[in-house]
C-alpha positions as CSV (number, residue, x, y, z in Angstrom):
1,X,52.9,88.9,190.9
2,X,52.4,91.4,194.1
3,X,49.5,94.1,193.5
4,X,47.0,95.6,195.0
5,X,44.1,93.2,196.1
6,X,41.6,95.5,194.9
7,X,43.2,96.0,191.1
8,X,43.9,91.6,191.5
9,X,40.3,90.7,191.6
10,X,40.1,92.5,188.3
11,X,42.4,90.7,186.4
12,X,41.5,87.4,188.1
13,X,39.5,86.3,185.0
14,X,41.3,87.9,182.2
15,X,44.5,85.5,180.2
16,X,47.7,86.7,180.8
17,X,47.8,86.9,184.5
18,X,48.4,84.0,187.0
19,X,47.7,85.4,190.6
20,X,48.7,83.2,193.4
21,X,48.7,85.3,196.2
22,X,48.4,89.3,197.1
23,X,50.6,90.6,199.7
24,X,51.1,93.8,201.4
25,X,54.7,95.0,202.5
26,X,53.8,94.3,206.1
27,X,52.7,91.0,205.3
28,X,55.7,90.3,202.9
29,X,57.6,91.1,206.2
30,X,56.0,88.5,208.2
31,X,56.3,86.3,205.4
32,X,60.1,86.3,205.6
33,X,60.5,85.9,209.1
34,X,62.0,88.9,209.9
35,X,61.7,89.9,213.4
36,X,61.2,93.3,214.4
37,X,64.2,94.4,216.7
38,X,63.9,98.4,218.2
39,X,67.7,99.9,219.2
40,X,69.9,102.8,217.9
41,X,71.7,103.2,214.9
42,X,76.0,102.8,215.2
43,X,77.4,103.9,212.4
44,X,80.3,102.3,211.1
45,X,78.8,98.7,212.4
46,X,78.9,96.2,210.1
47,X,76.3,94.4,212.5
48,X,74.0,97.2,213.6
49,X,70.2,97.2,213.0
50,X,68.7,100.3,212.1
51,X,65.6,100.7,213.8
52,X,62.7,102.9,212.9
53,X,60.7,104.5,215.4
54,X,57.6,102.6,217.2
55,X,60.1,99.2,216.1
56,X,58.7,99.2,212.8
57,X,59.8,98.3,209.5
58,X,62.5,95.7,210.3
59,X,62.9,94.4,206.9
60,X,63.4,97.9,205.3
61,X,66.0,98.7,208.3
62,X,67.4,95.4,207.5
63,X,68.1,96.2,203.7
64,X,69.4,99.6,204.6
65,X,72.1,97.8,206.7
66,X,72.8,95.6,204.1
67,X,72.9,97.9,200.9
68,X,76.2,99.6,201.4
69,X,78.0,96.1,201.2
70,X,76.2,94.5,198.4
71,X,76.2,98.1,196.5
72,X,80.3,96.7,196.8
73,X,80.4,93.5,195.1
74,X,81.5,94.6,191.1
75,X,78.3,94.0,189.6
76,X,75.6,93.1,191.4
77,X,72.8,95.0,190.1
78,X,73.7,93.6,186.5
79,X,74.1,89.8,188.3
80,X,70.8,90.5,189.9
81,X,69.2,91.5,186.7
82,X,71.0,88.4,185.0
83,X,69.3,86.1,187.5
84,X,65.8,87.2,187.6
85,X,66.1,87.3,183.1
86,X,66.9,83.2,183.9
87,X,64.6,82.4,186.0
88,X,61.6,84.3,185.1
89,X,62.9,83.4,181.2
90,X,62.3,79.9,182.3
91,X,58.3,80.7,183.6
92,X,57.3,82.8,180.8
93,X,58.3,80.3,178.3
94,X,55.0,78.5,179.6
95,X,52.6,81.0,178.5
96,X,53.2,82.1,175.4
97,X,49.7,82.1,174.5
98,X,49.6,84.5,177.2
99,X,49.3,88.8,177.4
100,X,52.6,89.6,179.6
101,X,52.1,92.5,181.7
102,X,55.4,94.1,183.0
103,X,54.5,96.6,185.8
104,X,58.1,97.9,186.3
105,X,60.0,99.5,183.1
106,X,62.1,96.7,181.8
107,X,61.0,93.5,180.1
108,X,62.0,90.6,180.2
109,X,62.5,88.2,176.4
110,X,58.8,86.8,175.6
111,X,57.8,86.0,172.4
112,X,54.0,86.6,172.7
113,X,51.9,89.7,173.3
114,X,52.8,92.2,175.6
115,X,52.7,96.0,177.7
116,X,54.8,97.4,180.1
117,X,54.6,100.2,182.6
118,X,57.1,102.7,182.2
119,X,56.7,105.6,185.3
120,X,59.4,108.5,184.4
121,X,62.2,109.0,182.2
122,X,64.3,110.7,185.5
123,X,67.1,108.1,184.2
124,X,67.6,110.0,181.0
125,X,66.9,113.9,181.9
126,X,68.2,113.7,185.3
127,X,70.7,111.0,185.2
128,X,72.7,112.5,188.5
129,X,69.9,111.4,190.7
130,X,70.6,108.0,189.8
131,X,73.3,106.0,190.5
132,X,75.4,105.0,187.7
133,X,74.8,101.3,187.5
134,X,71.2,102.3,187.7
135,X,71.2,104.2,184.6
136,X,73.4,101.8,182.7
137,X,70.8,99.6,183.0
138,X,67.9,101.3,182.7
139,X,69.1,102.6,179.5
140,X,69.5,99.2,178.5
141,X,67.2,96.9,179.1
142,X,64.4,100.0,178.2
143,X,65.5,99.4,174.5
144,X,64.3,95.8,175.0
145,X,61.1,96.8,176.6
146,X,60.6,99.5,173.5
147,X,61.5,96.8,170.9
148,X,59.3,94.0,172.6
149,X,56.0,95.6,173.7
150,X,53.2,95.8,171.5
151,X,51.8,99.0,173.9
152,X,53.3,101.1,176.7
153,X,51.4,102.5,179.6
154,X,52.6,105.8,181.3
155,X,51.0,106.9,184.7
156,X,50.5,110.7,183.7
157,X,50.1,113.0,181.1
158,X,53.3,114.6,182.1
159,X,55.4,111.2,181.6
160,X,53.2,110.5,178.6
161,X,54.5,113.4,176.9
162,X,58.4,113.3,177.4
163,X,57.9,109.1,176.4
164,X,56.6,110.6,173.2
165,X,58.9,113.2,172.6
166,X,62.5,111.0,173.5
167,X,61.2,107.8,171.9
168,X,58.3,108.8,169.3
169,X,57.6,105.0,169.7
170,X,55.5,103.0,167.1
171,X,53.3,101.7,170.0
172,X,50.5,103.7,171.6
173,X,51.2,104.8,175.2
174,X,47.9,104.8,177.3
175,X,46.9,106.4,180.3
176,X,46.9,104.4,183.5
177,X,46.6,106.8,186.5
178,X,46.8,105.1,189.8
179,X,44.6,105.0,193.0
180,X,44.9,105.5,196.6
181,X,44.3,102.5,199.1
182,X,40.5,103.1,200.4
183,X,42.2,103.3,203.7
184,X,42.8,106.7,203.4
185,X,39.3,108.2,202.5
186,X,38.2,106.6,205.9
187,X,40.5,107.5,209.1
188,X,39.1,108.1,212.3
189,X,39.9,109.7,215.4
190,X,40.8,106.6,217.0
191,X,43.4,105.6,214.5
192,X,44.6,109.1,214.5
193,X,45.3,109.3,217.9
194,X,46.6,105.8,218.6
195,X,49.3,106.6,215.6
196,X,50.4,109.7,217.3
197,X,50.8,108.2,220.8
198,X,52.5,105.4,219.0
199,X,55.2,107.6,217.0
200,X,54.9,110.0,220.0
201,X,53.7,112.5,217.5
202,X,53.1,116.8,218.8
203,X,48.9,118.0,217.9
204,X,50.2,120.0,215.1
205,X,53.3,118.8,212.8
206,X,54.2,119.2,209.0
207,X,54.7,115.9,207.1
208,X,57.1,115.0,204.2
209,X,56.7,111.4,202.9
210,X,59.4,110.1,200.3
211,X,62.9,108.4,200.1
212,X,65.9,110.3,201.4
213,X,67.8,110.6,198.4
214,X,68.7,113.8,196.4
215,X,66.1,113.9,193.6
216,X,63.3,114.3,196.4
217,X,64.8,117.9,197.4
218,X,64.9,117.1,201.5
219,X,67.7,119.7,201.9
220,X,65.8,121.8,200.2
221,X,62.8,121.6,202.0
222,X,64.8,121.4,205.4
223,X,66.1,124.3,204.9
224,X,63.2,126.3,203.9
225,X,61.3,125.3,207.2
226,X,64.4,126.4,209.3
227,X,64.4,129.3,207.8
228,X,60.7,130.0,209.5
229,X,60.2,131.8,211.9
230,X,60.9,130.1,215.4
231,X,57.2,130.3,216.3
232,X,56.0,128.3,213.7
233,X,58.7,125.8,213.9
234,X,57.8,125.4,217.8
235,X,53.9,125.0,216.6
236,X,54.5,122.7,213.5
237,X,57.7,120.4,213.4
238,X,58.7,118.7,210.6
239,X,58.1,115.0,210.7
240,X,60.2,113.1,208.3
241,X,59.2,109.8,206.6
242,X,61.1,106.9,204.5
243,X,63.9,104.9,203.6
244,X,67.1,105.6,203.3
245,X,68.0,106.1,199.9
246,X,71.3,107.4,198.6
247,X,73.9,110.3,199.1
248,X,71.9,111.5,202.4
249,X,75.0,112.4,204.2
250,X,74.9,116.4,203.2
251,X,71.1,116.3,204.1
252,X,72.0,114.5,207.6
253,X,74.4,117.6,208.0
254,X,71.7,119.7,207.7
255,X,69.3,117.8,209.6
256,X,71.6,117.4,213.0
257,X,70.6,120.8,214.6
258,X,67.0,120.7,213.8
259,X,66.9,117.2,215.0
260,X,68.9,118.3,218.3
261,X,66.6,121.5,218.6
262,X,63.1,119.1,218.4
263,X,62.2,121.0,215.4
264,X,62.7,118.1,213.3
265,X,62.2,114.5,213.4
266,X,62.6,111.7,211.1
267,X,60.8,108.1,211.6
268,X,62.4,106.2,208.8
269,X,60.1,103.6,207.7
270,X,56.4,103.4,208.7
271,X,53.7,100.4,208.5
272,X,51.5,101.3,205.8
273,X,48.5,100.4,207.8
274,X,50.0,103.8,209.9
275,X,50.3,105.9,206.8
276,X,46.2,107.4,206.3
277,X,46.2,108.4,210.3
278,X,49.8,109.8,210.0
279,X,48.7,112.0,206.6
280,X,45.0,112.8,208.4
281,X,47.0,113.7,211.8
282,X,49.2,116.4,209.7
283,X,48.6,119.8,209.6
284,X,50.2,120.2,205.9
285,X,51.8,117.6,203.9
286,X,55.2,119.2,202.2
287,X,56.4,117.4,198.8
288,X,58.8,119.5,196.8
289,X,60.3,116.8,194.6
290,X,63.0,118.4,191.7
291,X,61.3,115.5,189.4
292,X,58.3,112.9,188.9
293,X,56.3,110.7,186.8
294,X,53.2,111.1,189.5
295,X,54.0,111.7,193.1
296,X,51.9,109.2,195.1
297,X,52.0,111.3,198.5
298,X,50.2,114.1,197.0
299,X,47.6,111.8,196.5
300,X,47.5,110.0,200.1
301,X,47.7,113.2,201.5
302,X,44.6,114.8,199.8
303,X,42.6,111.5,200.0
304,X,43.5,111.8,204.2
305,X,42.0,115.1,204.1
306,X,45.1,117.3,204.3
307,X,46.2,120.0,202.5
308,X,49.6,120.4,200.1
309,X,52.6,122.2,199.7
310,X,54.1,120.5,196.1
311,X,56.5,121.4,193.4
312,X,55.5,123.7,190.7
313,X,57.6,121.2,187.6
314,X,56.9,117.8,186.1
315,X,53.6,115.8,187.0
316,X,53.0,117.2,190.4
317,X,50.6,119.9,189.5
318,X,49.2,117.1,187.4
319,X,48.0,115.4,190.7
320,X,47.3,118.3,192.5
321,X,45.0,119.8,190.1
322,X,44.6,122.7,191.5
323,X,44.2,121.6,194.9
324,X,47.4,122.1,196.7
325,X,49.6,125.2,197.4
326,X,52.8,125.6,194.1
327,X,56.2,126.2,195.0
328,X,59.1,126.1,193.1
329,X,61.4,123.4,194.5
330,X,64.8,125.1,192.8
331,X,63.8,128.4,195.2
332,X,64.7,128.1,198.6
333,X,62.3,131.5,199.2
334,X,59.3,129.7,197.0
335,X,59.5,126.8,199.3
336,X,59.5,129.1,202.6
337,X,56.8,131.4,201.0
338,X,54.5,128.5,200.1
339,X,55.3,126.6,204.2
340,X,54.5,129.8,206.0
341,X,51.6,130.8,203.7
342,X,50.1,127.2,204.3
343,X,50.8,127.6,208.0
344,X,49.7,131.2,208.6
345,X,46.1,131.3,206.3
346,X,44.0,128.6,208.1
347,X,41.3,129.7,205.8
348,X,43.2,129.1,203.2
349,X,44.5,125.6,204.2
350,X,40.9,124.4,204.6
351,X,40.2,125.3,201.7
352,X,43.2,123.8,199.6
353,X,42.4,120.7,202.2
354,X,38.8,120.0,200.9
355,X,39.4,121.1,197.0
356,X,42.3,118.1,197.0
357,X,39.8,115.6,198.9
358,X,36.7,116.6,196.4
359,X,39.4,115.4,193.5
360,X,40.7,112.3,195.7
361,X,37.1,110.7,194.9
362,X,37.8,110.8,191.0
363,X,40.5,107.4,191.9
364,X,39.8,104.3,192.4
365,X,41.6,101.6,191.2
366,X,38.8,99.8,189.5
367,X,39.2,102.8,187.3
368,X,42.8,102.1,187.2
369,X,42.0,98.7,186.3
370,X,39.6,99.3,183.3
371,X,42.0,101.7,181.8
372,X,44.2,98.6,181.9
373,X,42.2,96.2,180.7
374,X,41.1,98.0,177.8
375,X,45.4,98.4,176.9
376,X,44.9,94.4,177.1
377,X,42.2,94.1,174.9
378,X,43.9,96.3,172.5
379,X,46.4,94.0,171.8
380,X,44.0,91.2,172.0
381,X,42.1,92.4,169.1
C-alpha cells in the first residue's frame, strides 16, 4: 500500500491494513533505478527519452515514451487488470478476517469486510474524455466494487451526490475530503527562488498544474490567455505543468506559437518536493477543468498562498469555497474575463489569495484520516 506518511501512521494500529513501507513518487523513482537523462524530444523515435525541464521526472518521461506502444498490444489494459485480480487475489485470501480498504474505484474479489474509494463518475457522464478501454472497464469492474463493499467513500459533496443519484446504492457513501502535504503551508524565499533559477522561471508567471488531456480544458485555457492583451502576456506567461496524457496533439497545435513567442512554456513533469515553491512563486494559479470529483491544485495552490482562477461546474467551487475567482470553462470570454480580472485588480488578488489560505488550514489529513476511520468502524460494528 503507497500513502501518505502522515495518513499511514494513522492506520498503523487499526486491522485491515498491513503497511510495509511509505513511498513518495520521487522515491518510487529512485527505487526503480531509473536514471535521470535531460535531452530533446524526437518525435517519431521509438528510442527517444522525453525529458522534462531541470532533468526531472525520468520515470514519468519514460512511461510517456512507452505508452503509445503498449496502448497497441489488443488488450493490455484488461491483461493488466487480469494480472493484478491474480496476484493480489492470491494476498487477500490471507486476511480475511481483515477490513479491505480499496483506495482506487475498483475492487478486487474478497470475501470479508470492505470500502472503496470511488473519486468521479467522469467515466459515465463524460465518457469522451476517456479512452474507450478505460470506460469499458471502469464500467465493469465498478459493478463489483458496488456489489462487494459494505460502504463507499466519495471525496466531495459534489461526487457524493451524482454516486447517489446514478447508483442509489444500499451502502452509505461518507465523506472523505483530502489534505494538502504540509509542505505547502510552509515555503520560503529560499526554496522559491532556488525553484525558479532551477526551471529558469520569469518574477511573475501564471501556473496551470494538471495532465494534458482533453477533460482538463488546456486549449481552452491557452487560448483565453492569448487572447490577452500583449502586455500582460509579456508580464505573466503561462507556465504549464504535467504529464502527457491523451489526444494532446490539437492542444500542441495551439501551443506552438505561444511556445515560439516566450509567452508560453510547458515543464512536463515536476518533483513534488518543487511543487509548494512553484505554486508560492506564481502570480495566479489557472484551473479551468470541464469536469472533477475535487481538483487537488486548487487546493496546493491556496495552501501556497496564491490566488485562483477555477471552473464555475462540478466540485471545483466546492474546494474553492469562495475563495478563488469563477469562470465558466465552456466560455472562452469567461476564461479571459476571469485571467485579466485576476491579473489587472492586485487588490483583488490579495484578497482572493488570503481568503483561499484562511480555508487551506481547515485540511489536514489527520482529519482525513478520522473521517476514514470512523467509515472503518462502521462496518466493524
Amino acid at each position: 500500500m503507497l500513502t501518505n506518511p502522515e495518513f499511514s501512521r494513522e492506520l498503523q494500529d487499526i486491522k485491515g491494513f498491513d503497511v510495509l513501507r511509505v513511498y513518495n513518487r520521487d522515491e518510487l523513482v529512485q527505487l526503480l533505478g531509473v536514471t535521470e537523462k535531460t535531452g530533446s524530444e524526437h518525435s517519431g523515435s521509438a528510442g527517444r527519452v522525453m525529458a522534462d525541464a531541470g532533468g526531472q521526472g525520468s520515470m514519468h518521461a519514460l512511461l510517456q515514451v512507452l505508452k503509445p506502444y503498449i496502448k497497441k498490444i489488443p488488450y493490455a489494459r484488461a491483461l493488466r487488470h487480469k494480472l493484478m485480480q491474480r496476484s493480489s487475489g492470491l494476498l487477500l485470501d490471507r486476511y480475511q478476517d481483515y477490513i479491505y480498504w480499496e483506495p482506487n474505484y475498483v475492487m478486487q474479489a474478497f470475501a470479508g469486510k470492505s470500502l472503496a474509494t470511488i473519486y468521479d463518475l467522469s467515466h459515465i457522464h463524460y465518457p469522451e474524455y476517456h479512452p474507450r478501454e478505460r470506460v469499458t472497464e471502469l464500467n465493469k469492474g465498478l459493478e463489483l466494487t458496488l456489489a462487494q463493499a459494505d460502504r463507499l467513500v466519495s471525496i466531495s459533496q459534489f461526487s457524493r451526490n451524482q454516486m447517489l443519484e446514478q447508483w442509489a446504492p444500499s451502502q452509505a457513501i461518507d465523506l472523505v475530503f483530502p489534505a494538502v502535504d504540509a509542505a505547502f503551508y510552509r515555503v520560503d524565499d529560499t526554496q522559491c527562488e532556488a525553484v525558479k533559477h532551477k526551471y529558469q522561471l520569469p518574477e511573475c508567471y501564471v501556473l496551470s498544474v494538471a495532465t494534458l488531456e482533453p477533460r482538463k480544458n488546456f486549449i481552452g485555457l491557452v487560448q483565453a490567455y492569448a487572447s490577452l492583451p500583449g502586455s500582460l502576456r509579456q508580464r505573466y506567461p503561462l507556465i504549464l505543468v504535467g504529464t502527457r496524457g491523451w489526444l494532446t496533439e490539437d492542444l500542441e497545435t495551439v501551443l506552438k506559437p505561444l511556445i515560439e513567442r516566450g509567452e508560453v512554456r510547458y515543464l512536463g513533469y515536476v518533483a513534488q518536493t518543487d511543487m509548494p515553491a512553484l505554486y508560492q512563486s506564481a502570480e495566479l494559479t489557472a484551473y479551468v477543468s470541464f469536469y472533477e470529483g475535487y481538483g487537488m491544485p486548487i487546493a496546493e495552490s491556496m495552501a501556497a498562498g496564491t490566488a485562483v482562477v477555477t471552473s464555475d461546474c462540478t466540485s471545483m467551487p466546492e474546494v474553492a469555497g469562495g475563495c478563488a475567482e469563477l469562470v465558466d470553462p465552456h466560455c472562452q470570454n469567461s476564461i479571459r474575463n476571469g485571467l485579466h480580472r485576476m491579473l489587472t485588480d492586485d487588490e483583488l488578488r490579495q484578497q482572493k489569495a488570503e481568503a483561499g489560505h484562511r480555508r487551506a488550514q481547515e485540511w489536514s489529513w489527520e482529519a482525513s484520516a478520522k473521517r476514514l476511520l470512523a467509515s472503518m468502524a462502521a462496518i466493524s460494528s
